[in-house]
PDB file as gemmi writes it, atoms N, CA and C in Angstrom:
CRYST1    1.000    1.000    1.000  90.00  90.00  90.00 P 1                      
ATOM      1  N   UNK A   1      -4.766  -7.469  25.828  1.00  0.00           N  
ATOM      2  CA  UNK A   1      -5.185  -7.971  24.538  1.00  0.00           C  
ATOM      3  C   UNK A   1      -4.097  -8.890  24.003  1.00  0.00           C  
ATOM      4  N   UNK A   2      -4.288 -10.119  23.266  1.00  0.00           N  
ATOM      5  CA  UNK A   2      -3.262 -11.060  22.905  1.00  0.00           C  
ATOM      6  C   UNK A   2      -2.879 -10.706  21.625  1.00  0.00           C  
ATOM      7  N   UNK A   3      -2.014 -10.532  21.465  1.00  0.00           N  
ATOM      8  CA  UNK A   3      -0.319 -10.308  20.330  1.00  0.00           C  
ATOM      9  C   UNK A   3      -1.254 -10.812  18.912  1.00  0.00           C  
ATOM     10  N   UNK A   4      -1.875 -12.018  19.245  1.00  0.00           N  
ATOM     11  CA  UNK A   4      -1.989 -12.784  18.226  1.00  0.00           C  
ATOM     12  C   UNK A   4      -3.457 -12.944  17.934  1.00  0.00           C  
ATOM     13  N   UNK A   5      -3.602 -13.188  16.739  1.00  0.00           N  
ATOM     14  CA  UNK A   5      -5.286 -13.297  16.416  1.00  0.00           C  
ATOM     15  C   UNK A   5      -5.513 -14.334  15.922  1.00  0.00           C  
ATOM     16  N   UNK A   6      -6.877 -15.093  15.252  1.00  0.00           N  
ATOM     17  CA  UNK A   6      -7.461 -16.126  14.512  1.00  0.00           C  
ATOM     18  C   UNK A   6      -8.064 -15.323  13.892  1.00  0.00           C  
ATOM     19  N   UNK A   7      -7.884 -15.424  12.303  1.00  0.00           N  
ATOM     20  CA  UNK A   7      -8.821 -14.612  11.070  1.00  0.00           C  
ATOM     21  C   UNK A   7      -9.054 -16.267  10.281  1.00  0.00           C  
ATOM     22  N   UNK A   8     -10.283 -16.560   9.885  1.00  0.00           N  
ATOM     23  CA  UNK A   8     -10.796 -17.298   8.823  1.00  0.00           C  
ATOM     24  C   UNK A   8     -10.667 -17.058   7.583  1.00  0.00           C  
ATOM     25  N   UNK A   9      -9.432 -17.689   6.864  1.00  0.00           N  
ATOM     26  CA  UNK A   9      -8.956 -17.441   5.076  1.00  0.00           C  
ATOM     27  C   UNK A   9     -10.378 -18.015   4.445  1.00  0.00           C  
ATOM     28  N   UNK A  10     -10.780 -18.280   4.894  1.00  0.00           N  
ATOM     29  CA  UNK A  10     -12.083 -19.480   3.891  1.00  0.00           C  
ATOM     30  C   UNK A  10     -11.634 -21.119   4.040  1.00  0.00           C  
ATOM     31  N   UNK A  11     -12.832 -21.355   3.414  1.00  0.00           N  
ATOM     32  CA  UNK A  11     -12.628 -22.868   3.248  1.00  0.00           C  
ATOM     33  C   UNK A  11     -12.584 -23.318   4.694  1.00  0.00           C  
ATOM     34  N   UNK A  12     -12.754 -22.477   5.869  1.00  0.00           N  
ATOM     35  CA  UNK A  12     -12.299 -23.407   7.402  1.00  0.00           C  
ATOM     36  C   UNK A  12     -11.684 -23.117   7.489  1.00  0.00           C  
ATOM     37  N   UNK A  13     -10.660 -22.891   6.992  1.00  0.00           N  
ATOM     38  CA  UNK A  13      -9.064 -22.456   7.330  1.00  0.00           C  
ATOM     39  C   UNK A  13      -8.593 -21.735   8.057  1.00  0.00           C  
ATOM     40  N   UNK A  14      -7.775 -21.719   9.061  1.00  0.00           N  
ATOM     41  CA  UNK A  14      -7.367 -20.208  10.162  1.00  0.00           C  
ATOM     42  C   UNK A  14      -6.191 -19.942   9.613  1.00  0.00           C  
ATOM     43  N   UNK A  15      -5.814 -18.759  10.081  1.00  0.00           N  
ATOM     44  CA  UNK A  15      -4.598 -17.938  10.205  1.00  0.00           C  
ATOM     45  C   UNK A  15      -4.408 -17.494  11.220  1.00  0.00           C  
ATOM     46  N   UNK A  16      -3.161 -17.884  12.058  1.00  0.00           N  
ATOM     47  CA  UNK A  16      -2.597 -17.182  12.914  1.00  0.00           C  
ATOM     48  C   UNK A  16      -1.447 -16.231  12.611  1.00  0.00           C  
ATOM     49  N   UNK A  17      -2.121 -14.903  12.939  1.00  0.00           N  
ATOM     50  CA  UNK A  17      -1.172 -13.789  12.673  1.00  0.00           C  
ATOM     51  C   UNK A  17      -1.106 -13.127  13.888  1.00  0.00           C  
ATOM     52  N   UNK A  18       0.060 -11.826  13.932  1.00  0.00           N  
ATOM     53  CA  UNK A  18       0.181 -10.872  14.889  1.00  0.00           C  
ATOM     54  C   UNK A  18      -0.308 -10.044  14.327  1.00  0.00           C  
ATOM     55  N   UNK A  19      -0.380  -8.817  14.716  1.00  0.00           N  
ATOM     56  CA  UNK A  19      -0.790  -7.143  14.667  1.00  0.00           C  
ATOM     57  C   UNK A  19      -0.638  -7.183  12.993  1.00  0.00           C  
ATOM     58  N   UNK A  20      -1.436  -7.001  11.960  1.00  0.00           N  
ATOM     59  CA  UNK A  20      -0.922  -6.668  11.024  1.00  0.00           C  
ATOM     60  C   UNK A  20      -1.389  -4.884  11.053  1.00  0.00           C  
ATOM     61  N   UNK A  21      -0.619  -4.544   9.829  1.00  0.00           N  
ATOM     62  CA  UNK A  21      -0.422  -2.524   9.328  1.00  0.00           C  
ATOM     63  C   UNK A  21      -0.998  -2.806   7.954  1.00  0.00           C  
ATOM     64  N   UNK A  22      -2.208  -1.493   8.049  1.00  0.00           N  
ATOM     65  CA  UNK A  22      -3.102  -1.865   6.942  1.00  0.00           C  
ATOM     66  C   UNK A  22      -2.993  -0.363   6.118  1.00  0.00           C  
ATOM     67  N   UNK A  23      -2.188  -0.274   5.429  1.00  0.00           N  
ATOM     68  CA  UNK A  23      -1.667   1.301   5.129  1.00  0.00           C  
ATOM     69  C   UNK A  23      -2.825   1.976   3.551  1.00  0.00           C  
ATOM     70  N   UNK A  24      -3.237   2.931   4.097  1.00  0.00           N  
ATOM     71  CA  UNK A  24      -3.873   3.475   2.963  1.00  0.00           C  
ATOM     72  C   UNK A  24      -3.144   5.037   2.596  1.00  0.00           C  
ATOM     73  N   UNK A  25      -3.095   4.478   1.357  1.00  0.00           N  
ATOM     74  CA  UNK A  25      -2.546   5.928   0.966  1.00  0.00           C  
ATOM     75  C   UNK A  25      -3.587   6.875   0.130  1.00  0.00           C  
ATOM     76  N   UNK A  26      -3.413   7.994   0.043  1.00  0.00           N  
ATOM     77  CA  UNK A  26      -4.665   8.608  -1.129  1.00  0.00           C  
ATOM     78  C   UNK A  26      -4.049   9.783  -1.951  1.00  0.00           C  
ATOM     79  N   UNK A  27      -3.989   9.868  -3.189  1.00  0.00           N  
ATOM     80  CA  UNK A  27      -3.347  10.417  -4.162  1.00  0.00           C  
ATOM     81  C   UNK A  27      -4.386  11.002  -5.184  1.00  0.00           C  
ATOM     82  N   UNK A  28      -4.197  12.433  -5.704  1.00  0.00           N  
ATOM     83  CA  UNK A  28      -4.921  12.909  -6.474  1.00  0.00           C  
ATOM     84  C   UNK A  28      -4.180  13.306  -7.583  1.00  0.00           C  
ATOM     85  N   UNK A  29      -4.397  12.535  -8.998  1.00  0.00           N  
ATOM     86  CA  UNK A  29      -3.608  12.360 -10.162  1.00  0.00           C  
ATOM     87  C   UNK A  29      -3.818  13.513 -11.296  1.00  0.00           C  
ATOM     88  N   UNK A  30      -3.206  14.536 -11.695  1.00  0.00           N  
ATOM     89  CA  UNK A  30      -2.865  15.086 -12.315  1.00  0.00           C  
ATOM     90  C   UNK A  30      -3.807  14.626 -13.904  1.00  0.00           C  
ATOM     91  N   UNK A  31      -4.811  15.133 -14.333  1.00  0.00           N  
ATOM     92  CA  UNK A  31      -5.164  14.744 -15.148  1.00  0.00           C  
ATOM     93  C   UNK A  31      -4.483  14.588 -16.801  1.00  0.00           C  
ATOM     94  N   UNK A  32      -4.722  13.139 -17.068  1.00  0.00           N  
ATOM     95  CA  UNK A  32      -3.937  12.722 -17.981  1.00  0.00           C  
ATOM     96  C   UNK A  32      -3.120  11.687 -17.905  1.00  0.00           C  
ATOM     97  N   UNK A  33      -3.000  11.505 -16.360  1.00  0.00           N  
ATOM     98  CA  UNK A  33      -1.525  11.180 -16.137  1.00  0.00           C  
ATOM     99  C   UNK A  33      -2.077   9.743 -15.046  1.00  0.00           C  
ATOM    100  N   UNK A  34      -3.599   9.100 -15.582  1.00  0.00           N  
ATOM    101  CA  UNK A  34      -4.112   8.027 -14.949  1.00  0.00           C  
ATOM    102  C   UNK A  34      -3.484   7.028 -15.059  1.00  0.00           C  
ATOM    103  N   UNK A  35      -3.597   6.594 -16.795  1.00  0.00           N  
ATOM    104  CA  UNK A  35      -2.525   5.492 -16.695  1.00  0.00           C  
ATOM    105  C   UNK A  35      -1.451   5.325 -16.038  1.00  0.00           C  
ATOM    106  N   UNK A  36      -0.317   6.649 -16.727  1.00  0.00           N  
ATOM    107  CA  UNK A  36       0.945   6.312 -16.107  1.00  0.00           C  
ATOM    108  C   UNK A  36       0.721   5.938 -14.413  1.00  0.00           C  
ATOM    109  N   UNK A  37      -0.280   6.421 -13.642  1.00  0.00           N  
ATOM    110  CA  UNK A  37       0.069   6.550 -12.261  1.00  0.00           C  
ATOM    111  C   UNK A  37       0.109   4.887 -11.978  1.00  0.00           C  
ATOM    112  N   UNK A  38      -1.545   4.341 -12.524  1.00  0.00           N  
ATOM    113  CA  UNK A  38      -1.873   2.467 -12.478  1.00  0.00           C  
ATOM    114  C   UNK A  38      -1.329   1.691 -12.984  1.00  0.00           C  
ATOM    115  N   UNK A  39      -0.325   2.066 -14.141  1.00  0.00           N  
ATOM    116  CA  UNK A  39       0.768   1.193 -14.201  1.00  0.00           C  
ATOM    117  C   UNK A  39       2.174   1.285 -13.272  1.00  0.00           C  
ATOM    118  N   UNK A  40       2.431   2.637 -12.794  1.00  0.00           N  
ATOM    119  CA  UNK A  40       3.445   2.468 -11.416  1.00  0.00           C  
ATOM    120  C   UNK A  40       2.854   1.866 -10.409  1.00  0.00           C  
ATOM    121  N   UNK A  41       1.918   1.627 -10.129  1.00  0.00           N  
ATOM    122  CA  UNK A  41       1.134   0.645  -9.332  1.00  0.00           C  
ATOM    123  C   UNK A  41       1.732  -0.456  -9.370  1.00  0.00           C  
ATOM    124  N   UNK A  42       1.254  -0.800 -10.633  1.00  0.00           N  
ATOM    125  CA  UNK A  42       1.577  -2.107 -10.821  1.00  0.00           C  
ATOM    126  C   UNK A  42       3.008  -2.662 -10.498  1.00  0.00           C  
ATOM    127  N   UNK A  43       3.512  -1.602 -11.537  1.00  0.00           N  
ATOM    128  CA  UNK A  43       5.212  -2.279 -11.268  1.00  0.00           C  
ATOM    129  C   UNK A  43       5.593  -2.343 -10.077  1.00  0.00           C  
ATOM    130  N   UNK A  44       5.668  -1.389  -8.933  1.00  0.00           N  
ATOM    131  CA  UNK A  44       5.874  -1.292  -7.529  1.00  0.00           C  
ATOM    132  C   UNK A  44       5.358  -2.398  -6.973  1.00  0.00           C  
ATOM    133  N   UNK A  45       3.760  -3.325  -7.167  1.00  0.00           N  
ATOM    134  CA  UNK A  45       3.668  -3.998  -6.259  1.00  0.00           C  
ATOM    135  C   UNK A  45       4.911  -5.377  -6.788  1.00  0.00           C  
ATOM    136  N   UNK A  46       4.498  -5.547  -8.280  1.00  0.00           N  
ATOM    137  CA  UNK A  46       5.588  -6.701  -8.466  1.00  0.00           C  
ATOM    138  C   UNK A  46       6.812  -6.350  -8.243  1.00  0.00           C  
ATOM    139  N   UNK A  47       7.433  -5.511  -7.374  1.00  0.00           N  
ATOM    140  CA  UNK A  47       9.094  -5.089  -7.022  1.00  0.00           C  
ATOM    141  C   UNK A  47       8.563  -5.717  -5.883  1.00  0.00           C  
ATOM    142  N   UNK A  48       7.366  -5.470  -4.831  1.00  0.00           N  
ATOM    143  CA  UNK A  48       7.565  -5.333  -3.760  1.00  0.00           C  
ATOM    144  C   UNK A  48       7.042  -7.098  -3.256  1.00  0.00           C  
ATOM    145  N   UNK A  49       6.882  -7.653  -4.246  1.00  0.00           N  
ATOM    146  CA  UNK A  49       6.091  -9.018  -4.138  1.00  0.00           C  
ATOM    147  C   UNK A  49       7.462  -9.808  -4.202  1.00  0.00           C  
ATOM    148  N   UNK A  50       8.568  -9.601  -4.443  1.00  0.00           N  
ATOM    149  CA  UNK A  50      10.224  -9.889  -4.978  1.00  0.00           C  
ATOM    150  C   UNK A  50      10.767  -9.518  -3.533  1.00  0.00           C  
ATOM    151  N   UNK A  51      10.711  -8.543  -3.222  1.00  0.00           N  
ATOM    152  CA  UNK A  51      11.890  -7.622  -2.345  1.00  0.00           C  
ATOM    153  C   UNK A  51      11.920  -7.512  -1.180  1.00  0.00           C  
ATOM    154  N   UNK A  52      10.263  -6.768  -1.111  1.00  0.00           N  
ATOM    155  CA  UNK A  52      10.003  -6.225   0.718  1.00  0.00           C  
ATOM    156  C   UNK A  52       9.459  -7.296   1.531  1.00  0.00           C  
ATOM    157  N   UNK A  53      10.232  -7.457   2.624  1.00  0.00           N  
ATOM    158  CA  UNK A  53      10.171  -8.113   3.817  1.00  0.00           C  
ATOM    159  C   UNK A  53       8.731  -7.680   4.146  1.00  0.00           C  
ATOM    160  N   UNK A  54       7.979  -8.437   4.676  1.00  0.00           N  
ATOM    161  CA  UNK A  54       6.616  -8.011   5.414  1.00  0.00           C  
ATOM    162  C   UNK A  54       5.072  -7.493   4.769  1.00  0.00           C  
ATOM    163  N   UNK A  55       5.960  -7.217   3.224  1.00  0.00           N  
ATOM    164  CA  UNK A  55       4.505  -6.942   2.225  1.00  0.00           C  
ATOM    165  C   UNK A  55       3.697  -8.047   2.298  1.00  0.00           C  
ATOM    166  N   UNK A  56       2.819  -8.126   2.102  1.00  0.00           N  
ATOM    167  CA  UNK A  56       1.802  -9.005   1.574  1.00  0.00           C  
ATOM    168  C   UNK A  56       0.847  -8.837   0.488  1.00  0.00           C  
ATOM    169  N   UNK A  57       0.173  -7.622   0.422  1.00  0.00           N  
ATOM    170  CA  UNK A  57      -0.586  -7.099  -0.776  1.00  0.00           C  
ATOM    171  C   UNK A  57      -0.888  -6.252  -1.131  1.00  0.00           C  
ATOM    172  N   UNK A  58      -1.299  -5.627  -1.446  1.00  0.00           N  
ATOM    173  CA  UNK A  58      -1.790  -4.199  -2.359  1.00  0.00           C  
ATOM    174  C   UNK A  58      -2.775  -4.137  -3.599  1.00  0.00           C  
ATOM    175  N   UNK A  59      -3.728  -2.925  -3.041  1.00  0.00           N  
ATOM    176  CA  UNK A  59      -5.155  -3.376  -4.209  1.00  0.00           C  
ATOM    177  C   UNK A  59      -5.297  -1.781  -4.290  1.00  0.00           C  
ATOM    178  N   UNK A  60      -5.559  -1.215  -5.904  1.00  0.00           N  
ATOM    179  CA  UNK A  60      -5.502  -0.062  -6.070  1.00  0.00           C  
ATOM    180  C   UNK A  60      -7.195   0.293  -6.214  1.00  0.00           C  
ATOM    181  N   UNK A  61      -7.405   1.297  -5.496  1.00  0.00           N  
ATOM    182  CA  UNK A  61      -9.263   1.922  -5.757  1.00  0.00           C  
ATOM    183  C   UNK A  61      -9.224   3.235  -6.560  1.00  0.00           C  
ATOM    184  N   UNK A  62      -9.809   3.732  -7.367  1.00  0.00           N  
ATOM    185  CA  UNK A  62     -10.117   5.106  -7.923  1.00  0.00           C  
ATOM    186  C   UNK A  62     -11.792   5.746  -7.531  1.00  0.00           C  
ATOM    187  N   UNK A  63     -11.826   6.896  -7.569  1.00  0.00           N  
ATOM    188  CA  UNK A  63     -12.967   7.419  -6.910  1.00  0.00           C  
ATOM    189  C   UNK A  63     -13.838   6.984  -8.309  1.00  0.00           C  
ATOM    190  N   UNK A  64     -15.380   7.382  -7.907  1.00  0.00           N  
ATOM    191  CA  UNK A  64     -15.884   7.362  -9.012  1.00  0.00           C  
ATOM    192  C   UNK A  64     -16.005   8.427  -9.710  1.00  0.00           C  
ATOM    193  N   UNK A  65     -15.947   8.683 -11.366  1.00  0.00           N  
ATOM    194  CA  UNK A  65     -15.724  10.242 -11.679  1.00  0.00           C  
ATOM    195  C   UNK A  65     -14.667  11.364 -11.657  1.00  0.00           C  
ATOM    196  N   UNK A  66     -13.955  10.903 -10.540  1.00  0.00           N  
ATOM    197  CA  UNK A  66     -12.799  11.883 -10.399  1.00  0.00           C  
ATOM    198  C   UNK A  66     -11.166  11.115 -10.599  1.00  0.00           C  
ATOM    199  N   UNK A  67     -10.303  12.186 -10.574  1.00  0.00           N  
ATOM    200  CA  UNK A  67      -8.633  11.418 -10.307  1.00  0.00           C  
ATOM    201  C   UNK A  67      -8.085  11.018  -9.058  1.00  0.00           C  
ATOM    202  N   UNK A  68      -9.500  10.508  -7.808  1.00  0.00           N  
ATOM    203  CA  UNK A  68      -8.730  10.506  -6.375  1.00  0.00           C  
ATOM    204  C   UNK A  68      -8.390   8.598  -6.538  1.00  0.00           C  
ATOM    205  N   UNK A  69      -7.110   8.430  -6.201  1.00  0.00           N  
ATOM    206  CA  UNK A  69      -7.030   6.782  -5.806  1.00  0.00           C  
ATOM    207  C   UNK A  69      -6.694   6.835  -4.654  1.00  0.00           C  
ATOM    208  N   UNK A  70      -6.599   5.787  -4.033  1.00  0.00           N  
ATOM    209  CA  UNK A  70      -6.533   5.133  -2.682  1.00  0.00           C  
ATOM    210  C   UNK A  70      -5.776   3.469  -2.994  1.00  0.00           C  
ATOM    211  N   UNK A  71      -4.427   3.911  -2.524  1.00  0.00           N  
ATOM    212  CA  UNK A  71      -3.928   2.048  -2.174  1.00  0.00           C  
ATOM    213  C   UNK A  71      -4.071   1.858  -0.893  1.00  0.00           C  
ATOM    214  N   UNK A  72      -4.332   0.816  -0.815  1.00  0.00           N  
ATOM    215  CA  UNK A  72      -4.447  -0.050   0.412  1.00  0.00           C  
ATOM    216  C   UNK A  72      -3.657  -1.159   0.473  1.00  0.00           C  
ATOM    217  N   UNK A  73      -2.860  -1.086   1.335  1.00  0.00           N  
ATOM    218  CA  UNK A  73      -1.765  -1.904   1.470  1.00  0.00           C  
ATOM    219  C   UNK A  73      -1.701  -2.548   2.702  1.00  0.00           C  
ATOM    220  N   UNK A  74      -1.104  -4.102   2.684  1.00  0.00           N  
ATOM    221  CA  UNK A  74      -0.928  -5.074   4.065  1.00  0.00           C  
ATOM    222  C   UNK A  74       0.181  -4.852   4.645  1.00  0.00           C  
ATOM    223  N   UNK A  75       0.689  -4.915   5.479  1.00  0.00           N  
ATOM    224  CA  UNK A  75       2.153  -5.602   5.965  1.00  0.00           C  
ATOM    225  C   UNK A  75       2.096  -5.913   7.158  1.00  0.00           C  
ATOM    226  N   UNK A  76       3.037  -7.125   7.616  1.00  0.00           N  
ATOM    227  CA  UNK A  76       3.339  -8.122   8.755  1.00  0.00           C  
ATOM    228  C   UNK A  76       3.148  -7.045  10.156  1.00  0.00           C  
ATOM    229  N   UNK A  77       3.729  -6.130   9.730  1.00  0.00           N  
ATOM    230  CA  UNK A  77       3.935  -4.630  10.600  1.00  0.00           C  
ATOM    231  C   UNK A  77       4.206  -3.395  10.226  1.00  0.00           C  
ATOM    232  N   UNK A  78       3.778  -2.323  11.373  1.00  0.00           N  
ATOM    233  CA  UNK A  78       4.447  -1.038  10.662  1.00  0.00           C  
ATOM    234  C   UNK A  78       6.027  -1.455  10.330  1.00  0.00           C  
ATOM    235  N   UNK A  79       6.652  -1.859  11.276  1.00  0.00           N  
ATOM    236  CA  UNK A  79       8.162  -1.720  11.085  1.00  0.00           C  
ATOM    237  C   UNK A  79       8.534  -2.136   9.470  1.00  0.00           C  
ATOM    238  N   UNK A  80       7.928  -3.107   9.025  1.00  0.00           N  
ATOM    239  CA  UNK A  80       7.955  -3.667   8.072  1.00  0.00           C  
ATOM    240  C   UNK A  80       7.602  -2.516   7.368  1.00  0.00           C  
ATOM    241  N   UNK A  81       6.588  -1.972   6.867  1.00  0.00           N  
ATOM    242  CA  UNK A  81       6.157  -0.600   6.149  1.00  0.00           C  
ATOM    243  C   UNK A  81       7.120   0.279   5.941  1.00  0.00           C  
ATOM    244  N   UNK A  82       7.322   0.870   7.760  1.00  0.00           N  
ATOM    245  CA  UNK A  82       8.171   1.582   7.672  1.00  0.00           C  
ATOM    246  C   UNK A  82       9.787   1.674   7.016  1.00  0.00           C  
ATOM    247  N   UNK A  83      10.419   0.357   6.853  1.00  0.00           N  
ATOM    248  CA  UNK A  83      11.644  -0.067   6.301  1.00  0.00           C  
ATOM    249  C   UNK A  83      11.179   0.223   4.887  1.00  0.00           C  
ATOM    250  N   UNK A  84      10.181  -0.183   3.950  1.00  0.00           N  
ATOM    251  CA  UNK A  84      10.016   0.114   2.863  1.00  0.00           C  
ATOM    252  C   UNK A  84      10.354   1.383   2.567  1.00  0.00           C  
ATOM    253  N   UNK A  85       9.756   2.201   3.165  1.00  0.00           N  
ATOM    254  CA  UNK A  85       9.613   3.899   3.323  1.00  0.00           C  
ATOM    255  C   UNK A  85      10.683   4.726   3.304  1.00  0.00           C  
ATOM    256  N   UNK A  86      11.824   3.947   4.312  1.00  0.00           N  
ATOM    257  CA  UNK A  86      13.475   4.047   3.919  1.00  0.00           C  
ATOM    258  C   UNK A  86      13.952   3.301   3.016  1.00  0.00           C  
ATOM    259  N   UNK A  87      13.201   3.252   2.124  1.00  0.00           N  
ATOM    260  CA  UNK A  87      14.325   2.454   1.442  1.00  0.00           C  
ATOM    261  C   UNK A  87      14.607   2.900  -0.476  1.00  0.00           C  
ATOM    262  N   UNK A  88      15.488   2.787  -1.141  1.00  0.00           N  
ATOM    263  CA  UNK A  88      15.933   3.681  -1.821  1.00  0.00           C  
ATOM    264  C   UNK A  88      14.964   3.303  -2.660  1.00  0.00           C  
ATOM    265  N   UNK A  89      14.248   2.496  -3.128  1.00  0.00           N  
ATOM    266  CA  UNK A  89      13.276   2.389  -4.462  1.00  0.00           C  
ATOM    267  C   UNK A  89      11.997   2.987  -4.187  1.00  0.00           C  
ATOM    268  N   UNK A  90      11.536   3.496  -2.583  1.00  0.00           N  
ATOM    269  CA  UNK A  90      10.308   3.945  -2.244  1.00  0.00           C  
ATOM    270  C   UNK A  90      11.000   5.681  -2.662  1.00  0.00           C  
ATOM    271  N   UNK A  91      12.068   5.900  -2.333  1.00  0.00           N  
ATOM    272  CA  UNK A  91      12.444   6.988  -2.819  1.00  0.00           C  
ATOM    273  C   UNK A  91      12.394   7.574  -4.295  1.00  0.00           C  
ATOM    274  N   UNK A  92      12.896   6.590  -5.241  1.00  0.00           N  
ATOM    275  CA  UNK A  92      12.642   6.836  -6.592  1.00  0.00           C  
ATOM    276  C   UNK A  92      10.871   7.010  -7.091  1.00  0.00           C  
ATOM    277  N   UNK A  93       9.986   6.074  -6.295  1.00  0.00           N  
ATOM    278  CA  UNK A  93       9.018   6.630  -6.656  1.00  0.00           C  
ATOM    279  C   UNK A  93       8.325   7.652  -6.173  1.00  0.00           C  
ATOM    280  N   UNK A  94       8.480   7.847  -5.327  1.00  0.00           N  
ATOM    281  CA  UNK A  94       7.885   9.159  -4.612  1.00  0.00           C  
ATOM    282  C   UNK A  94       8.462  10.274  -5.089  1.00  0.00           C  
ATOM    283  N   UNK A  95       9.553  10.450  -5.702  1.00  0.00           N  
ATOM    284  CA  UNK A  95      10.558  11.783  -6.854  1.00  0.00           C  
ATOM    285  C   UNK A  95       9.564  11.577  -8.296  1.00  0.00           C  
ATOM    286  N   UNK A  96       8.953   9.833  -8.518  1.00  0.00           N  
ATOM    287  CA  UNK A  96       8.539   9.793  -9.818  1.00  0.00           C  
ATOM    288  C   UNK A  96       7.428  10.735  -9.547  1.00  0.00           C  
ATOM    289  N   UNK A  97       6.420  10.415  -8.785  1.00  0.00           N  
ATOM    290  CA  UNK A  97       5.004  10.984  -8.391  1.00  0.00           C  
ATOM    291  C   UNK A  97       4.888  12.508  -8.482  1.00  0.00           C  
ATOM    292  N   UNK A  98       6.191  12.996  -7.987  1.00  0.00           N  
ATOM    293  CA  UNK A  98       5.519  14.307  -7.718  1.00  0.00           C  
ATOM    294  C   UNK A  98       5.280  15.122  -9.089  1.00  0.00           C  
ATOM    295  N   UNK A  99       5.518  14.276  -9.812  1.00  0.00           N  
ATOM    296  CA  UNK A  99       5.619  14.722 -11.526  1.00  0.00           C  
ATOM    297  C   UNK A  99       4.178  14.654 -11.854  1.00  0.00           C  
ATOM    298  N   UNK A 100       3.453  14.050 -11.553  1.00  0.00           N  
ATOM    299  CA  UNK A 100       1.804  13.459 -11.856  1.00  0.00           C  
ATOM    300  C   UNK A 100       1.110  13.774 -10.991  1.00  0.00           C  
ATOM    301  N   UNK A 101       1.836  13.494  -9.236  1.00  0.00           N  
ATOM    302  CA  UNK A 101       0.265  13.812  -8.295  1.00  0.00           C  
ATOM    303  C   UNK A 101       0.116  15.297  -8.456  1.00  0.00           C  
ATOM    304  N   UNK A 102      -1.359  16.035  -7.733  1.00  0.00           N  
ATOM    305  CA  UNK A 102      -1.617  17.077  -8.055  1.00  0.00           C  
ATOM    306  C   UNK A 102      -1.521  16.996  -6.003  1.00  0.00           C  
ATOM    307  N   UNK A 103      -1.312  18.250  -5.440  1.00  0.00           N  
ATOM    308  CA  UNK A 103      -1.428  18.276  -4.405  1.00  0.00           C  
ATOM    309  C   UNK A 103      -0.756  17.168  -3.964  1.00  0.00           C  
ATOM    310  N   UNK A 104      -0.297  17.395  -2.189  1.00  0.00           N  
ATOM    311  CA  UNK A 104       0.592  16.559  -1.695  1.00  0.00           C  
ATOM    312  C   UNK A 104      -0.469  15.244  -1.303  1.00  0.00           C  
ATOM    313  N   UNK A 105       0.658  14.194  -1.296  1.00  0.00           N  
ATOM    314  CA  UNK A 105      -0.278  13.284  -1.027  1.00  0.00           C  
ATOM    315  C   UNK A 105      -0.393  12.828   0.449  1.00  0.00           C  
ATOM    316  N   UNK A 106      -1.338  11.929   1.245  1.00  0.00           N  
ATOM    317  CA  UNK A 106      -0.987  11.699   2.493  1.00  0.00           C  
ATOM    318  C   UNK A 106      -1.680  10.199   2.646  1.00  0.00           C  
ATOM    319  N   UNK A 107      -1.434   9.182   3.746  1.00  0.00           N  
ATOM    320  CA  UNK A 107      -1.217   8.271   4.622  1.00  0.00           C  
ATOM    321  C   UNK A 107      -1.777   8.147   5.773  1.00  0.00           C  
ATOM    322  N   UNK A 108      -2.807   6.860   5.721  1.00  0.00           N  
ATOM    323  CA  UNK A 108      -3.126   6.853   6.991  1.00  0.00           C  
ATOM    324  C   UNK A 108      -3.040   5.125   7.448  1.00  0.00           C  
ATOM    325  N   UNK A 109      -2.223   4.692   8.767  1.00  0.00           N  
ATOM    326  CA  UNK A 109      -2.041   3.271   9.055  1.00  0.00           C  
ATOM    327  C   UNK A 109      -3.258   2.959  10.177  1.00  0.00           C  
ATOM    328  N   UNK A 110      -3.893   2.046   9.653  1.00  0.00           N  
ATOM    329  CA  UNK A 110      -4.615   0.806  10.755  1.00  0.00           C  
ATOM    330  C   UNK A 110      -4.051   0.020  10.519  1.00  0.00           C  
ATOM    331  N   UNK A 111      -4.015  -0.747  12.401  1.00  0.00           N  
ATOM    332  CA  UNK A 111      -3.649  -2.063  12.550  1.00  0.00           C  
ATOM    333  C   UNK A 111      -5.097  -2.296  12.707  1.00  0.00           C  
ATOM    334  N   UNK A 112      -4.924  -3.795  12.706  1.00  0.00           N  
ATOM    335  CA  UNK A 112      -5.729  -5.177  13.177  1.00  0.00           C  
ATOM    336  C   UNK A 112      -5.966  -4.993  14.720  1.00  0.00           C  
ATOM    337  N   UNK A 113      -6.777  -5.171  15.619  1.00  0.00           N  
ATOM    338  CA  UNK A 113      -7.002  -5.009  17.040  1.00  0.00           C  
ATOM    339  C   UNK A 113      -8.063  -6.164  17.179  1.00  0.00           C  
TER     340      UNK A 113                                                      
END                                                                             
């Protein structure tokens, strides 16, 4: 299988990329504690739109009715992900979270194939 792909941005346009890491996370929020969670959203992606090597985007979903969200997140690669993951500001929020999430949270990565 080749390293590299052709995805259509629109307009005609190609992109040549490698393997991208399509990380979903899923978190169940402590009721009450919605806002605070979608505004750490927020701030995290604009840290990570500044900082992290290999991000590209992040789009937050909430269930319907309930406190379950789901981010879905891009990056160039796991490695790229994974460096986030070590790194000391993914640490501060994940100490922030456990204050709000209810139950542990968990992670699941697709690549692109």
């Amino acid at each position: 299988m080749n390293e590299s792909k052709v995805r259509n941005v629109g307009k005609g346009k190609l992109e040549y990329h490698k393997k991208m890491a399509n990380i979903g996370f899923y978190y169940t929020i402590k009721e009450g504690h919605e806002k605070e969670f979608e505004n750490t959203f927020q701030d995290t992606v604009e840290f990570l739109k500044l900082n992290a090597e290999g991000y590209k985007e992040a789009h937050l979903y909430r269930e319907v009715g309930k406190n379950s969200y789901m981010i879905l997140s891009l990056w160039d690669s796991v490695e790229s992900f994974s460096n986030f993951v070590k790194s000391r500001e993914f640490g501060e929020v994940t100490k922030f979270g456990k204050l709000i999430v209810e139950g542990k949270p968990y992670h699941k990565i697709f690549m692109d194939y």
